[in-house]
LUMTIVO-197927 format. One line per 4 residues: for each residue z, y, x of C-alpha. Coordinates in steps of 0.2 Angstrom, whole numbers. Layout:
BEGIN
Z,Y,X  ...
REM end
This chain:
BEGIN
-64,100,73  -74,85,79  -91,84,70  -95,67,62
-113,59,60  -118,50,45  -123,35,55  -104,36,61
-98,34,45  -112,21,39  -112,9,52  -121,-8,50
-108,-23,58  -98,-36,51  -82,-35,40  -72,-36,31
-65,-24,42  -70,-7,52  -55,-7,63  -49,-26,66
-66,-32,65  -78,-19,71  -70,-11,83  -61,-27,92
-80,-32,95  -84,-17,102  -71,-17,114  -74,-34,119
-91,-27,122  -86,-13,132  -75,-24,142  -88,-37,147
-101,-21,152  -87,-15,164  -85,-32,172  -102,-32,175
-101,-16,184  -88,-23,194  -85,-30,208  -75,-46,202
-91,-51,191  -93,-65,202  -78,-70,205  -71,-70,185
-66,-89,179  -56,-85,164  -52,-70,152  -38,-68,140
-36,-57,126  -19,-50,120  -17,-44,104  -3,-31,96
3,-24,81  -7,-22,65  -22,-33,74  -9,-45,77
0,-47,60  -17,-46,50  -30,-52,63  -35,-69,59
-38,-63,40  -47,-52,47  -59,-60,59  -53,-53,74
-54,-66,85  -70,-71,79  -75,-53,83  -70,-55,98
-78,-71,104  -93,-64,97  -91,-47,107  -86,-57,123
-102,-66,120  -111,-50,123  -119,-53,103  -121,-36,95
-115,-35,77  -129,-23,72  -143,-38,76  -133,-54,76
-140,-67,62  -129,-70,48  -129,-88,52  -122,-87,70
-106,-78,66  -96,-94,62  -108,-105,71  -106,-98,89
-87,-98,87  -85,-116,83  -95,-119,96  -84,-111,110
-68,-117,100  -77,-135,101  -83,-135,120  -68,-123,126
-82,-111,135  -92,-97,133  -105,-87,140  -97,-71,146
-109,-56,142  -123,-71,136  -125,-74,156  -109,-81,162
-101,-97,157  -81,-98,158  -68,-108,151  -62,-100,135
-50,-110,125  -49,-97,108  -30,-106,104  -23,-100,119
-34,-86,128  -33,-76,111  -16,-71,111  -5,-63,96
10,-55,99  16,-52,81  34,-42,87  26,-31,97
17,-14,98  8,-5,111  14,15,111  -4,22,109
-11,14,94  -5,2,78  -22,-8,84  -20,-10,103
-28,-24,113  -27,-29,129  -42,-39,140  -38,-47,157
-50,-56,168  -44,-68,181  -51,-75,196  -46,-92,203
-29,-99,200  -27,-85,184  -27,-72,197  -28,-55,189
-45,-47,194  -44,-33,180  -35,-26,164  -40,-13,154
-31,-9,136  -40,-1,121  -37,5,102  -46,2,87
-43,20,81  -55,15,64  -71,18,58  -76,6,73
-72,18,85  -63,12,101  -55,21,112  -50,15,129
-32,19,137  -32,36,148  -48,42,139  -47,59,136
-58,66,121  -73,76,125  -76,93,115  -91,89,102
-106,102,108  -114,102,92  -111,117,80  -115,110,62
-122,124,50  -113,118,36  -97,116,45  -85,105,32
-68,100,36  -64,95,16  -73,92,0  -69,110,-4
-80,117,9  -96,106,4  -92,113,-13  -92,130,-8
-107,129,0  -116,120,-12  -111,133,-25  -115,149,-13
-130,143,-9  -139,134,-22  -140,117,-12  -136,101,-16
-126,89,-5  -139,80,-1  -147,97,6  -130,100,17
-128,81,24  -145,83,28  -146,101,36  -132,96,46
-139,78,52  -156,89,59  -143,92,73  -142,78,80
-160,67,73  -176,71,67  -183,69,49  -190,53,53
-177,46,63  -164,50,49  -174,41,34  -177,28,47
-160,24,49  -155,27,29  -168,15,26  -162,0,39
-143,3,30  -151,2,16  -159,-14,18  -143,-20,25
-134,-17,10  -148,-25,-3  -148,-40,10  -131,-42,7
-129,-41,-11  -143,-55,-14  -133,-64,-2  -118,-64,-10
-126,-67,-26  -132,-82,-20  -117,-88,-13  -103,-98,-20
-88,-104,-13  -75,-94,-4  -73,-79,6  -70,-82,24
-53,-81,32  -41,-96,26  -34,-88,9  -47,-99,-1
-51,-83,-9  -68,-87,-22  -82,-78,-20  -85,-68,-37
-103,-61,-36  -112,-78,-39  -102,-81,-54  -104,-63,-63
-122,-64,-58  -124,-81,-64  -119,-77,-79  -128,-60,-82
-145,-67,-77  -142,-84,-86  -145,-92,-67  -161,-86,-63
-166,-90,-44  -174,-76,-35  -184,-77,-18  -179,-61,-11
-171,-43,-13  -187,-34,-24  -188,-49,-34  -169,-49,-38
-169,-30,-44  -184,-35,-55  -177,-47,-66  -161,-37,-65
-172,-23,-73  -180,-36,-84  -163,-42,-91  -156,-40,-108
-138,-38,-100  -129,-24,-103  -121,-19,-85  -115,-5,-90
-103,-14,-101  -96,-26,-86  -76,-21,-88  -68,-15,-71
-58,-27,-59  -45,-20,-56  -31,-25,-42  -11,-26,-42
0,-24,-27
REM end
């Protein structure tokens, strides 16, 4: 049984989605960090991007090639300002060149160097991808094919998975077993998530982090708060949180996060009483 990290289930990136958005970056990250290990770094003028299956039928409501752009730029999706992750894609789609890995500058033409094949399916993987780079007259210099398996995790074609070393205290393979150890031994689940995390960070290193998602998270909310309009994508889908907030806290502008939760606490508006959204399929 593979043992899983909080901070693998947690990760800070953009969305909306872990694996056609998340993980696509990554790859196009690991892809350009393998070019520059190369020998053909200097020799690369172009690099396409083929797309299959699921990524391909769902990827532009999905961000995918915007992730990818971004990931080919050699941006991280943990650090990258909010502000930059439609800015520097109009940009390349505009001047029909990028800087590979934030060093090299290529032609990239996003309509025809991203390509979706929507009939089609690599055998590994629903979410398979494919990177090429090319050398002079589209000569292949190097190809390498990976999958978005979820969660953000890649993993790139012929990879074999390596045994986990760590052996977790509180071993849980299903909801059952955190149970049964909570019960048997007076912890909580905190306690068990916690024990367990010790294996791999210290103390301080795991509130650190919780802390960072944390912020994240608060950072987002107030954003989207204090955003109207539509969600990204094309479906013209309306944002909803700057309404219902509007309405709750009768359009009172707050500065920042702690400010937010304030009046939030201050208001006479019963939150608990906010009826569910639900969805049909």
């Amino acid at each position: 049984m593979e043992s899983i990290s909080v901070f693998d289930m947690l990760k800070i990136g953009i969305g909306p989605s872990s694996s056609h958005t998340l993980g696509p970056w990554r790859a196009a990250e690991r892809f350009v960090q393998e070019l520059r290990h190369s020998r053909h770094w200097h020799h690369i003028r172009g690099v396409r991007v083929q797309l299959y299956g699921s990524l391909a039928l769902t990827g532009k409501g999905h961000g995918t090639d915007v992730a990818l752009l971004l990931g080919l730029c050699g941006c991280d999706p943990v650090t990258i300002p909010v502000e930059e992750v439609h800015r520097l894609p109009a940009r390349i789609e505009a001047e029909r060149h990028l800087g590979l890995g934030g060093h090299k500058r290529i032609p990239f033409d996003p309509n025809t160097d991203i390509i979706f094949h929507f009939s089609e399916r690599l055998p590994d993987h629903a979410n398979g991808l494919v990177f090429q780079a090319l050398g002079p007259r589209e000569l292949l210099l190097h190809q390498a094919t990976y999958y978005s398996v979820g969660g953000g995790f890649v993993v790139k074609e012929g990879e074999t998975a390596q045994e986990d070393p760590v052996d977790l205290p509180w071993p849980v393979e299903k909801g059952d077993d955190l149970l049964r150890h909570c019960r048997r031994e007076g912890l909580r689940i905190a306690d068990i998530v916690r024990d367990n995390e010790r294996c791999w960070r210290s103390d301080a290193e795991i509130d650190t982090g919780l802390l960072r998602i944390w912020a994240v998270m608060q950072e987002a909310i107030h954003r989207g708060c204090h955003t109207d309009g539509h969600l990204p994508g094309g479906l013209q889908v309306s944002r909803r949180a700057h309404r219902v907030a509007k309405k709750l806290l009768c359009d009172i502008p707050s500065a920042d996060v702690t400010e937010r939760v304030l009046l939030i606490r201050a208001s006479p508006a019963n939150f608990s009483g906010i009826p569910t959204l639900t969805r049909s399929f």
